[in-house]
PyMOL Python script that loads the backbone (N, CA, C, O; Angstrom):
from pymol import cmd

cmd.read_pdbstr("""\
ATOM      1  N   UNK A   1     -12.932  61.646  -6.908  1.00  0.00           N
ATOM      2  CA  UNK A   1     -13.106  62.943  -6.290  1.00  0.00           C
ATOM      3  C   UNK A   1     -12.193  63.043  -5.080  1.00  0.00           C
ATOM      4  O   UNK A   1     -12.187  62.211  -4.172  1.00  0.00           O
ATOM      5  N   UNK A   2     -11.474  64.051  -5.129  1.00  0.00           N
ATOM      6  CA  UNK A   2     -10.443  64.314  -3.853  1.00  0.00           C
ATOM      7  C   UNK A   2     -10.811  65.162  -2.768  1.00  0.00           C
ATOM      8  O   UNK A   2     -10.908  66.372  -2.971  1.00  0.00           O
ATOM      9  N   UNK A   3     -11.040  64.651  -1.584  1.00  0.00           N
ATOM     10  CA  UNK A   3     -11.682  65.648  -0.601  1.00  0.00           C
ATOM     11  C   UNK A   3     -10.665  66.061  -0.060  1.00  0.00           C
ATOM     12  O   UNK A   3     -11.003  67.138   0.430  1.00  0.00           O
ATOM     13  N   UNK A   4      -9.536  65.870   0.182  1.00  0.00           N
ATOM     14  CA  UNK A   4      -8.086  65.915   1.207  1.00  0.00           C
ATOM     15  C   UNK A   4      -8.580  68.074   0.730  1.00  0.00           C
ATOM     16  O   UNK A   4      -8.784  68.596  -0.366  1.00  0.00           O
ATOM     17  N   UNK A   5      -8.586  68.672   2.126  1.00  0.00           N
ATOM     18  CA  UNK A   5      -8.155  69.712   2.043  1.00  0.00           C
ATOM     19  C   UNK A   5      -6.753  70.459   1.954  1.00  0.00           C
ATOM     20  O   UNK A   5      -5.846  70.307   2.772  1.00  0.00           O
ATOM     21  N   UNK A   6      -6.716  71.200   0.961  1.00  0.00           N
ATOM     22  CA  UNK A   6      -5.115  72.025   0.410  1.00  0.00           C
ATOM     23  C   UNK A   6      -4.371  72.176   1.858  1.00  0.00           C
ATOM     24  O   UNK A   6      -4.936  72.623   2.856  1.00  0.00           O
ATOM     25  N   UNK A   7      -3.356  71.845   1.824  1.00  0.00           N
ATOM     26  CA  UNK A   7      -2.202  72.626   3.472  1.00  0.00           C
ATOM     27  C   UNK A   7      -2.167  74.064   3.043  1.00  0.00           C
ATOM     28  O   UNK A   7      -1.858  74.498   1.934  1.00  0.00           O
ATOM     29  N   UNK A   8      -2.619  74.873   4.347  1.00  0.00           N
ATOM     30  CA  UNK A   8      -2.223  75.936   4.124  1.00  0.00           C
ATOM     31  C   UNK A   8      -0.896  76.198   4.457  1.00  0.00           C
ATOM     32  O   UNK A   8      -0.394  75.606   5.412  1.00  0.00           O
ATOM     33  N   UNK A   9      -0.118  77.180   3.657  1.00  0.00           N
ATOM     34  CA  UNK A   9       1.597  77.307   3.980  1.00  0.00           C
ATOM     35  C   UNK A   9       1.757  77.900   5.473  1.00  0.00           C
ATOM     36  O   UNK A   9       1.038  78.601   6.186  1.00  0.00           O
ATOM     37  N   UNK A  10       2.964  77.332   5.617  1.00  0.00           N
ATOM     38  CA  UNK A  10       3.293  77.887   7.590  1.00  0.00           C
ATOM     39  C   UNK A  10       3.621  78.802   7.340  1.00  0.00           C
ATOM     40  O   UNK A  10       4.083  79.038   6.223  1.00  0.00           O
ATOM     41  N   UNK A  11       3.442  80.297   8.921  1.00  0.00           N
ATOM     42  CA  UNK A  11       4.149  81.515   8.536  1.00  0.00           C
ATOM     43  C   UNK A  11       5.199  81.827   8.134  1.00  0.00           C
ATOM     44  O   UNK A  11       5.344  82.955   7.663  1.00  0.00           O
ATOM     45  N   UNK A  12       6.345  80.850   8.200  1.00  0.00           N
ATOM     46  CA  UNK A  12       7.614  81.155   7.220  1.00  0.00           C
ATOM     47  C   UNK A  12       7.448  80.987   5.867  1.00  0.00           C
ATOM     48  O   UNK A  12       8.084  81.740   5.130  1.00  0.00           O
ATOM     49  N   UNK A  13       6.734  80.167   5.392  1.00  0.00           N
ATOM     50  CA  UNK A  13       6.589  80.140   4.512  1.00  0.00           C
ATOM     51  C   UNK A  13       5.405  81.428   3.156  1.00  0.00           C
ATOM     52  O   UNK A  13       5.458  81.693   1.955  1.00  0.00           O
ATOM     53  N   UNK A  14       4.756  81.726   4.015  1.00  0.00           N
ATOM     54  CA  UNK A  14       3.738  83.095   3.954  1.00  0.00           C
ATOM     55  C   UNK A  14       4.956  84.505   3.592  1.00  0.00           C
ATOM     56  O   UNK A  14       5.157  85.136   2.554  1.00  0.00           O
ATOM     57  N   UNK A  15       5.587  84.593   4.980  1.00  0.00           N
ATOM     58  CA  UNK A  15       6.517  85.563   4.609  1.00  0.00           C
ATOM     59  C   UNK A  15       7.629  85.617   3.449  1.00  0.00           C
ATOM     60  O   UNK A  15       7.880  86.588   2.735  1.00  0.00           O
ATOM     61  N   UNK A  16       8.143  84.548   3.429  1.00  0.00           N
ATOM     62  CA  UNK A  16       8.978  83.962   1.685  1.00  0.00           C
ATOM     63  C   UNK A  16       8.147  84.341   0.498  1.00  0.00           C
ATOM     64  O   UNK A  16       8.592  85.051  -0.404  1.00  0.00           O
ATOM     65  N   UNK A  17       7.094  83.920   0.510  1.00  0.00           N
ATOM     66  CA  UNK A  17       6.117  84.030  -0.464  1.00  0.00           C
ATOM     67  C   UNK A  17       5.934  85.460  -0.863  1.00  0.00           C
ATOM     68  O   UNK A  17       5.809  85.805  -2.038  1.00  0.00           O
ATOM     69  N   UNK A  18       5.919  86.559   0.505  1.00  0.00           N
ATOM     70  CA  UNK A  18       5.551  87.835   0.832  1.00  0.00           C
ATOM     71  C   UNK A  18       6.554  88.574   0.036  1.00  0.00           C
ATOM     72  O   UNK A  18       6.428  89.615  -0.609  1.00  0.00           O
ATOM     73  N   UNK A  19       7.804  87.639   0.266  1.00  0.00           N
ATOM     74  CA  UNK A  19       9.037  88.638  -0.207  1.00  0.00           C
ATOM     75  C   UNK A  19       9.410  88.461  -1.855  1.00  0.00           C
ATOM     76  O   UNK A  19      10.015  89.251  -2.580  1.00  0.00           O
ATOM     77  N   UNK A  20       8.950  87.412  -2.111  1.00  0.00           N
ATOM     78  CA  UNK A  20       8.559  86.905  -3.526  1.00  0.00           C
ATOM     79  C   UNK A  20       7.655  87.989  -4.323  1.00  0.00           C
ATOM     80  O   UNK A  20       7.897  89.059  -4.881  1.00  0.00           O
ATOM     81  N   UNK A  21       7.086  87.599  -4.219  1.00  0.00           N
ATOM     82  CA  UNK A  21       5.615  88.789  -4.764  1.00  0.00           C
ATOM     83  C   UNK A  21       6.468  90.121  -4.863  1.00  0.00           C
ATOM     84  O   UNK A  21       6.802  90.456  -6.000  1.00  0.00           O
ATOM     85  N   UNK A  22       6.932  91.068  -3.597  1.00  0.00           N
ATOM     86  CA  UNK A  22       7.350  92.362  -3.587  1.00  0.00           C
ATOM     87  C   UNK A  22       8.569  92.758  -4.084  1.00  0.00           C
ATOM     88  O   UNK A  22       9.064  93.883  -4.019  1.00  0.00           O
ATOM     89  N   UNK A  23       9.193  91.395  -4.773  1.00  0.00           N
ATOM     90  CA  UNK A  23      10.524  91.232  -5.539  1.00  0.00           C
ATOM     91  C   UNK A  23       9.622  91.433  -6.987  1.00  0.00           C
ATOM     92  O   UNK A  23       9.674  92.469  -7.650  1.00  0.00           O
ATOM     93  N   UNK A  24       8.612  89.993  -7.423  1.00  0.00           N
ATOM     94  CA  UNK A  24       8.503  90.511  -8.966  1.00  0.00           C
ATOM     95  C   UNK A  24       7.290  92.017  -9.322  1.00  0.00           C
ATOM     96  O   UNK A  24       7.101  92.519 -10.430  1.00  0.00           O
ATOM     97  N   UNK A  25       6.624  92.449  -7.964  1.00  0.00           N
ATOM     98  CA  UNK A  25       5.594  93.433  -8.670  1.00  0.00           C
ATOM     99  C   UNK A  25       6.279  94.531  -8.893  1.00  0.00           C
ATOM    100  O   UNK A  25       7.137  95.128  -8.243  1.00  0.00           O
ATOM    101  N   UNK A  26       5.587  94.774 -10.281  1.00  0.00           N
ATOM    102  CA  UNK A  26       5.796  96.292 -11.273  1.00  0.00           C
ATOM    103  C   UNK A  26       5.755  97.578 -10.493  1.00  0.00           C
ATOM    104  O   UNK A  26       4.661  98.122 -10.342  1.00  0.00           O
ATOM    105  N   UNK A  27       7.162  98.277  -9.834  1.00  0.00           N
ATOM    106  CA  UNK A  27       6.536  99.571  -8.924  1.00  0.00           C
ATOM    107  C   UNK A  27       6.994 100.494  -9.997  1.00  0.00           C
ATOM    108  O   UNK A  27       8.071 101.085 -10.071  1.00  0.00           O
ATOM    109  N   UNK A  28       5.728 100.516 -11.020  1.00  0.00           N
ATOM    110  CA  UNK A  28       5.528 102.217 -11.883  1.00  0.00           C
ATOM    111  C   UNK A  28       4.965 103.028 -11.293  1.00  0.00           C
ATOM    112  O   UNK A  28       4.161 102.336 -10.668  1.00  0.00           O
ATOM    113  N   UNK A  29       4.787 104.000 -11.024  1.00  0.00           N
ATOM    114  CA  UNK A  29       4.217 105.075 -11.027  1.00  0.00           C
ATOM    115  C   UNK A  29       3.104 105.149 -11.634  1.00  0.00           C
ATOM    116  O   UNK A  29       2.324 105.657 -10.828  1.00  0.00           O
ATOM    117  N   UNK A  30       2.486 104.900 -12.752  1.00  0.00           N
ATOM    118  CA  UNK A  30       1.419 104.501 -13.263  1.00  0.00           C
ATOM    119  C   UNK A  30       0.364 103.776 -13.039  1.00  0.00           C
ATOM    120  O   UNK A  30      -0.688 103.715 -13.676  1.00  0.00           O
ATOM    121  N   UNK A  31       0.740 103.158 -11.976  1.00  0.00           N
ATOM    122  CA  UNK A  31       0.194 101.572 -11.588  1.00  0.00           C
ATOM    123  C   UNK A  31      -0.845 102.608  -9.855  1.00  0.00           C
ATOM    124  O   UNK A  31      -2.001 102.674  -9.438  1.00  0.00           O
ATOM    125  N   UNK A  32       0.194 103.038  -9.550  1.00  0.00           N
ATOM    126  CA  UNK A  32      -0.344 103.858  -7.904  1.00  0.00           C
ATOM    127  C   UNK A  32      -1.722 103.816  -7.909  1.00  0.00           C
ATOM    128  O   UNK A  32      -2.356 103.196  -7.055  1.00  0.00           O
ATOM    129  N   UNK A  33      -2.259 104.469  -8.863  1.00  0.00           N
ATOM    130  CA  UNK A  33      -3.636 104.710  -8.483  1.00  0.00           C
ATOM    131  C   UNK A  33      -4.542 104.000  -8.428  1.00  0.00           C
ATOM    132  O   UNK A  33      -5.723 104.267  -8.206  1.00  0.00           O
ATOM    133  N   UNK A  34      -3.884 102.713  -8.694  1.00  0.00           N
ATOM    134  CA  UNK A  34      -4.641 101.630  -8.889  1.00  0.00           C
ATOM    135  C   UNK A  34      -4.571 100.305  -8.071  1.00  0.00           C
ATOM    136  O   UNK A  34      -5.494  99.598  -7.664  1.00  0.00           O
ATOM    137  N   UNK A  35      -3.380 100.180  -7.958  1.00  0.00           N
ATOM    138  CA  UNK A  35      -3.187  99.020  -6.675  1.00  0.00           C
ATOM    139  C   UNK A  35      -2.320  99.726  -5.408  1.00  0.00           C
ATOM    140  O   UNK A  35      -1.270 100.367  -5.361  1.00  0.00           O
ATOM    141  N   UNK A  36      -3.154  99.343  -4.562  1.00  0.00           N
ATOM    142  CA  UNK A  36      -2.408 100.148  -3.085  1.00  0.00           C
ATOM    143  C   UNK A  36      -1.451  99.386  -2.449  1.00  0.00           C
ATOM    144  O   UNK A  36      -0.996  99.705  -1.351  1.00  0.00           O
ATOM    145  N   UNK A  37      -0.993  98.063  -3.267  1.00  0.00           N
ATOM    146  CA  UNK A  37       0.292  97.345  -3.249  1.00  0.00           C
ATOM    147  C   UNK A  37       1.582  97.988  -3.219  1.00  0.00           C
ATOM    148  O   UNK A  37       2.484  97.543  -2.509  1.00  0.00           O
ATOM    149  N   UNK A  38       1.766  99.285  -4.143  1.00  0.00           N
ATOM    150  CA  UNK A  38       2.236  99.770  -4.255  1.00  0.00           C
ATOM    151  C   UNK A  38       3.184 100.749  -3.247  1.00  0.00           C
ATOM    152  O   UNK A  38       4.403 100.778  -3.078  1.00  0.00           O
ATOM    153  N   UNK A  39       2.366 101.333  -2.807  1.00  0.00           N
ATOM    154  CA  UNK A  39       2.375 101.724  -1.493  1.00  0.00           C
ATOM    155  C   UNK A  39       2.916 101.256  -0.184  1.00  0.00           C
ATOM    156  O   UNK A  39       3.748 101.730   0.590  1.00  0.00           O
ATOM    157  N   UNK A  40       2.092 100.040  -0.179  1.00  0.00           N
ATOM    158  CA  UNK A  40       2.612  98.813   1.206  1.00  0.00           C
ATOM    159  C   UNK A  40       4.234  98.916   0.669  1.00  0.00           C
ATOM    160  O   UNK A  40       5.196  99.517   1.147  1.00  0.00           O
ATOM    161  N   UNK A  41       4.111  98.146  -0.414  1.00  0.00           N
ATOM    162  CA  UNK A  41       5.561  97.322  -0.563  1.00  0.00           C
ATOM    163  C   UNK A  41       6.822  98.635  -0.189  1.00  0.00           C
ATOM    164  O   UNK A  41       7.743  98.467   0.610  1.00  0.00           O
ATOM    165  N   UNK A  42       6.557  99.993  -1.029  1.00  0.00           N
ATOM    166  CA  UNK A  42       7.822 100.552  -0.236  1.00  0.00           C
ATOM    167  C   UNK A  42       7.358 101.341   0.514  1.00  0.00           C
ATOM    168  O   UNK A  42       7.573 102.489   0.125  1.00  0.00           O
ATOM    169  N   UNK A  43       6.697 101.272   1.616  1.00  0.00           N
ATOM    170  CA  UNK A  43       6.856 100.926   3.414  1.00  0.00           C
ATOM    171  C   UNK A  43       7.441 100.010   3.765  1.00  0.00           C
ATOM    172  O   UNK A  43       8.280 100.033   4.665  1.00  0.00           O
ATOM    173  N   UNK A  44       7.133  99.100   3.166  1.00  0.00           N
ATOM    174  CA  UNK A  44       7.503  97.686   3.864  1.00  0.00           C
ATOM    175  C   UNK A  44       8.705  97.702   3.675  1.00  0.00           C
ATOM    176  O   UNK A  44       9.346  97.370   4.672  1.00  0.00           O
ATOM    177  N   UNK A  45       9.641  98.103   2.273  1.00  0.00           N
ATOM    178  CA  UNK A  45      11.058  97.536   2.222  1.00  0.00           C
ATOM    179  C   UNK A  45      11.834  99.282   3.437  1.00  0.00           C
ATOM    180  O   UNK A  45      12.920  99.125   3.994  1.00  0.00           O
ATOM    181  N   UNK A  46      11.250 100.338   3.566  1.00  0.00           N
ATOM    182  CA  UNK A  46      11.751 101.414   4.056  1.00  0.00           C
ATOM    183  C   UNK A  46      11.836 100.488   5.504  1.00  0.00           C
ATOM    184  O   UNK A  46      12.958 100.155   5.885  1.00  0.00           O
ATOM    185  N   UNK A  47      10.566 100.055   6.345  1.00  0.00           N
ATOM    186  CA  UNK A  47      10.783  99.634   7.485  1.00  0.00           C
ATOM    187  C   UNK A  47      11.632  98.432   7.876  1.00  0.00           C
ATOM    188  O   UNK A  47      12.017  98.306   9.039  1.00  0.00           O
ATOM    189  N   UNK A  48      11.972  97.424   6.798  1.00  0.00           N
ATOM    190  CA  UNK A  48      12.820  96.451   6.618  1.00  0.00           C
ATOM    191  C   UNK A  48      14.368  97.004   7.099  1.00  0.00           C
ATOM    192  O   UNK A  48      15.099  96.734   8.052  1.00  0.00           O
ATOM    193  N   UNK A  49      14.483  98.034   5.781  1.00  0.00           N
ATOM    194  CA  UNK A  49      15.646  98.675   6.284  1.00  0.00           C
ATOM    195  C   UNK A  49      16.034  99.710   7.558  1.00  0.00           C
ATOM    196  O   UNK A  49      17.222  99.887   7.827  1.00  0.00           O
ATOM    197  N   UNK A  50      15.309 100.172   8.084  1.00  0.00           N
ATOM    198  CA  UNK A  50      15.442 101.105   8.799  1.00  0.00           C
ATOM    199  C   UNK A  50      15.187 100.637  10.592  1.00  0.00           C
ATOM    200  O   UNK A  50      16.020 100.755  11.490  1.00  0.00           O
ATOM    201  N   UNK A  51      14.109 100.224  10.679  1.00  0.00           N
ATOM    202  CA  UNK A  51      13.864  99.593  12.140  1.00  0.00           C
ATOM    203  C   UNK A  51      14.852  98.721  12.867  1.00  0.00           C
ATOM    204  O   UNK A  51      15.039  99.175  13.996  1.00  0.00           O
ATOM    205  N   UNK A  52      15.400  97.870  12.681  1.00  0.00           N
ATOM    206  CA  UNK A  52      16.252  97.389  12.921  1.00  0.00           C
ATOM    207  C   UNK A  52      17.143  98.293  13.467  1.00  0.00           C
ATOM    208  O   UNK A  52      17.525  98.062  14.614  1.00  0.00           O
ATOM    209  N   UNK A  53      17.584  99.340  12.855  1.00  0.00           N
ATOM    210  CA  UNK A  53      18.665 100.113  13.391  1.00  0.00           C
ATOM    211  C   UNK A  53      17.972 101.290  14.873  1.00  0.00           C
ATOM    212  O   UNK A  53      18.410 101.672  15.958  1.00  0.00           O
ATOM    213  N   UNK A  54      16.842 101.465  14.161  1.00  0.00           N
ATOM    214  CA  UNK A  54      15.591 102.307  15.580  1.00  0.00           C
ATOM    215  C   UNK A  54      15.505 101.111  16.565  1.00  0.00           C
ATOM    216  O   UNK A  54      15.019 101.294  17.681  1.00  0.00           O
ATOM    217  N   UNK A  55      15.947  99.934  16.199  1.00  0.00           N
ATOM    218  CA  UNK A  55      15.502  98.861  17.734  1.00  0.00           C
ATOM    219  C   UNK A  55      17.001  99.209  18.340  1.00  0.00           C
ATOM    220  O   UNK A  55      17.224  99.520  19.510  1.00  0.00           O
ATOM    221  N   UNK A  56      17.736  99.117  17.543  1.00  0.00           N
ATOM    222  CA  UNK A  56      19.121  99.106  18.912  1.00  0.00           C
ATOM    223  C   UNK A  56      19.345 100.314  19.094  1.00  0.00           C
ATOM    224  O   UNK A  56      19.758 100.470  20.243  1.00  0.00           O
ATOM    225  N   UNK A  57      19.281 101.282  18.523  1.00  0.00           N
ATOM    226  CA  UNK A  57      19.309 102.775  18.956  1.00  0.00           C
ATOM    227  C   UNK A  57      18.443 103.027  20.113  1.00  0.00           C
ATOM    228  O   UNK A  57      18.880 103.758  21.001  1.00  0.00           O
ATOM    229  N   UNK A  58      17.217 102.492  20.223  1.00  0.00           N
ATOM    230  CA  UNK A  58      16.757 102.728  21.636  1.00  0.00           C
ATOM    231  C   UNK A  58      16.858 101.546  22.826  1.00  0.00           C
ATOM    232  O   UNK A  58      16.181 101.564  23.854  1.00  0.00           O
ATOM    233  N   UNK A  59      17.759 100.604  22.507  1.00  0.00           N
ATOM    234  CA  UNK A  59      17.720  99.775  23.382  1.00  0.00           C
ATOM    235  C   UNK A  59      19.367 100.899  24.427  1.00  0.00           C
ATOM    236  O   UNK A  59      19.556 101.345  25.559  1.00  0.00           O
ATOM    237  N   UNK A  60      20.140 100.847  23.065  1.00  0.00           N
ATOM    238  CA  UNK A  60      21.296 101.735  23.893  1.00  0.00           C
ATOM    239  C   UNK A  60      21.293 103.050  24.641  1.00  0.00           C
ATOM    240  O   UNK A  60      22.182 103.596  25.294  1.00  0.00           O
ATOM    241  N   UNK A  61      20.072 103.401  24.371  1.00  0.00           N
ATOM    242  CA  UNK A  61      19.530 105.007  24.753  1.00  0.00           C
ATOM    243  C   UNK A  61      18.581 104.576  25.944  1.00  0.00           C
ATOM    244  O   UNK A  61      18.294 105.547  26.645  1.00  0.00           O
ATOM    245  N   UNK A  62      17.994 103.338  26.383  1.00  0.00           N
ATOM    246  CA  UNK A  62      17.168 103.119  27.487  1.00  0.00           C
ATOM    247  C   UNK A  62      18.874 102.254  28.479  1.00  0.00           C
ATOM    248  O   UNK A  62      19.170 102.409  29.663  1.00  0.00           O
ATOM    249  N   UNK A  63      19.353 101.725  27.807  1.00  0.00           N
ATOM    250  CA  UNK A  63      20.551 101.851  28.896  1.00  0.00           C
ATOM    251  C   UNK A  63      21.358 102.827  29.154  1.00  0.00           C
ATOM    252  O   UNK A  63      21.439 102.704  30.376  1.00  0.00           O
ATOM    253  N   UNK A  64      21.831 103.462  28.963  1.00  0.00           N
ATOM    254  CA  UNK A  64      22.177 105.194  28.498  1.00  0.00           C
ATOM    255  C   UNK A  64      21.518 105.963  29.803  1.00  0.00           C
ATOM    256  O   UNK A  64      22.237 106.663  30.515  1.00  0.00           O
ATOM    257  N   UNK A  65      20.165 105.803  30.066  1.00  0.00           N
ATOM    258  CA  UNK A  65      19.028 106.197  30.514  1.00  0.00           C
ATOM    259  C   UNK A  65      18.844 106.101  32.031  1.00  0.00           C
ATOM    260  O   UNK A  65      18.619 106.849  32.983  1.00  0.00           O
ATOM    261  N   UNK A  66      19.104 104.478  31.712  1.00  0.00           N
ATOM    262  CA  UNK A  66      18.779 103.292  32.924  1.00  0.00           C
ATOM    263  C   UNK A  66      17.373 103.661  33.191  1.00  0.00           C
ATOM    264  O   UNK A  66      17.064 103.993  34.335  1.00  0.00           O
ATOM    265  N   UNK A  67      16.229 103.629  31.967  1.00  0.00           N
ATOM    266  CA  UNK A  67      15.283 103.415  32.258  1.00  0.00           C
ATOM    267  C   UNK A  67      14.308 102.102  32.557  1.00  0.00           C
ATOM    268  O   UNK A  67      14.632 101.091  31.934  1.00  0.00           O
ATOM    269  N   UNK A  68      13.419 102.018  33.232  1.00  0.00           N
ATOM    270  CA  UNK A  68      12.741 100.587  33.680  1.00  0.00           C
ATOM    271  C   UNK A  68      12.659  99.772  32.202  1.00  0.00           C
ATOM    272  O   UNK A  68      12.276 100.222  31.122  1.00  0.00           O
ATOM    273  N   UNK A  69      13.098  98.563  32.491  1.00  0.00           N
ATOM    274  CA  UNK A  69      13.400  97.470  31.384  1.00  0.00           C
ATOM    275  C   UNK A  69      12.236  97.783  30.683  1.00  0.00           C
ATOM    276  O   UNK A  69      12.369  98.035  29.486  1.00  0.00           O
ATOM    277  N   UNK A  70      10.927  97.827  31.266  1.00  0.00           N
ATOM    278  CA  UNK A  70       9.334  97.474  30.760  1.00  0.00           C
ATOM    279  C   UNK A  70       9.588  98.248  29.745  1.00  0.00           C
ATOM    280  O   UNK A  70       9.736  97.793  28.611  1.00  0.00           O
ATOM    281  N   UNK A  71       9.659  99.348  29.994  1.00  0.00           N
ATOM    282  CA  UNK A  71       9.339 100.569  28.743  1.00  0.00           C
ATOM    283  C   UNK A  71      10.813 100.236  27.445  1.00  0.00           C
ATOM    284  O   UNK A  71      10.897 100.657  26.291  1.00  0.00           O
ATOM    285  N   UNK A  72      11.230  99.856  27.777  1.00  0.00           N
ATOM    286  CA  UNK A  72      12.475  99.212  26.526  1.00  0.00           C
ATOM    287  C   UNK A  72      11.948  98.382  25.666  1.00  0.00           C
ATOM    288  O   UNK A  72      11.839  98.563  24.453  1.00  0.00           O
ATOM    289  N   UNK A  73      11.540  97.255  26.421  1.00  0.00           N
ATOM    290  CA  UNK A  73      11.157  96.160  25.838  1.00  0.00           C
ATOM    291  C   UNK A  73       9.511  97.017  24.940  1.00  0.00           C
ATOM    292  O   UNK A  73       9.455  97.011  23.710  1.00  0.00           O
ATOM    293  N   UNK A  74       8.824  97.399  25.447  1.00  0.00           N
ATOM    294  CA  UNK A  74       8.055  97.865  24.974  1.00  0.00           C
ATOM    295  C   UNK A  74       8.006  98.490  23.291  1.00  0.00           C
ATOM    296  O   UNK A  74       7.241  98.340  22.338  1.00  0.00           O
ATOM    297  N   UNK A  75       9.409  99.340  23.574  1.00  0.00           N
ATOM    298  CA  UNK A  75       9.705 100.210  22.322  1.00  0.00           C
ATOM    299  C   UNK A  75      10.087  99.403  21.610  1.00  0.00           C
ATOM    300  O   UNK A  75       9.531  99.367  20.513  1.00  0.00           O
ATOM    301  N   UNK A  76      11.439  98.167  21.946  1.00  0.00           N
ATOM    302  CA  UNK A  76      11.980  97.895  20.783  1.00  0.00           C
ATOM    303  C   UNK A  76      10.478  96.416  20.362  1.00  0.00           C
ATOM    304  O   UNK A  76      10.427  95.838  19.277  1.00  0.00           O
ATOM    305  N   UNK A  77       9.915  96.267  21.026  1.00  0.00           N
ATOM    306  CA  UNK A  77       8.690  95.339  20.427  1.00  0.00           C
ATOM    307  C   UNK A  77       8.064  96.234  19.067  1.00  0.00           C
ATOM    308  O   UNK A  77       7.841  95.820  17.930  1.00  0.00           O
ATOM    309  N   UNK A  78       7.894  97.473  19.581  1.00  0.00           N
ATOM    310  CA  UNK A  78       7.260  98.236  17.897  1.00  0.00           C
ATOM    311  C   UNK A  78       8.068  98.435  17.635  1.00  0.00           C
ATOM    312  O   UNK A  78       7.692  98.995  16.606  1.00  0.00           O
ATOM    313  N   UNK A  79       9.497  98.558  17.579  1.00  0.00           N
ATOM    314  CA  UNK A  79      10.227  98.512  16.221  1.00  0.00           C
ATOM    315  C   UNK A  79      10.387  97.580  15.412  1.00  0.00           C
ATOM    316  O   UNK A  79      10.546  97.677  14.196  1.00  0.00           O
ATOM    317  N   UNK A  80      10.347  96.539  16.122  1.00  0.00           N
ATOM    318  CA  UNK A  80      10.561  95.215  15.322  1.00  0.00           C
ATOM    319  C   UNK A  80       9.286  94.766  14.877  1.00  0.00           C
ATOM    320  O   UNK A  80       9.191  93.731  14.217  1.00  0.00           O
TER     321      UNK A  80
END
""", "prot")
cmd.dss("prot")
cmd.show_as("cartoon", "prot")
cmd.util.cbc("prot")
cmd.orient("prot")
């Protein structure tokens, strides 16, 4: 009998896994009403692509600005 408890995977490894999964699942149209996977995953690949470019767009627009660092750092923290 083996008691050794399973390793759970490290967060890099979670997120690999994450990107795995949203590479092989089926996005039909058919499927929507039924798994809300669907859904997540293209959010998830829209914000993949897109934020990144909303983080330096407002980092150059709070220097632009010369507004207080705090509120920069702030924004580009929710973009990323």
């Amino acid at each position: 009998m083996n008691t050794t408890p399973e390793t759970t995977p490290s967060f890099l490894q979670k997120l690999k896994l994450g990107r795995q999964y949203t590479k092989t699942f089926p996005l039909e149209k058919c499927l929507m009403p039924i798994f809300p996977e669907h859904r997540v995953i293209t959010v998830s690949r829209f914000v993949i692509r897109y934020m990144p470019a909303v983080a330096v767009f407002t980092l150059t627009w709070q220097i632009g600005i010369r507004w207080s660092a705090g509120t920069g750092c702030g924004d580009r923290a929710f973009c990323l």
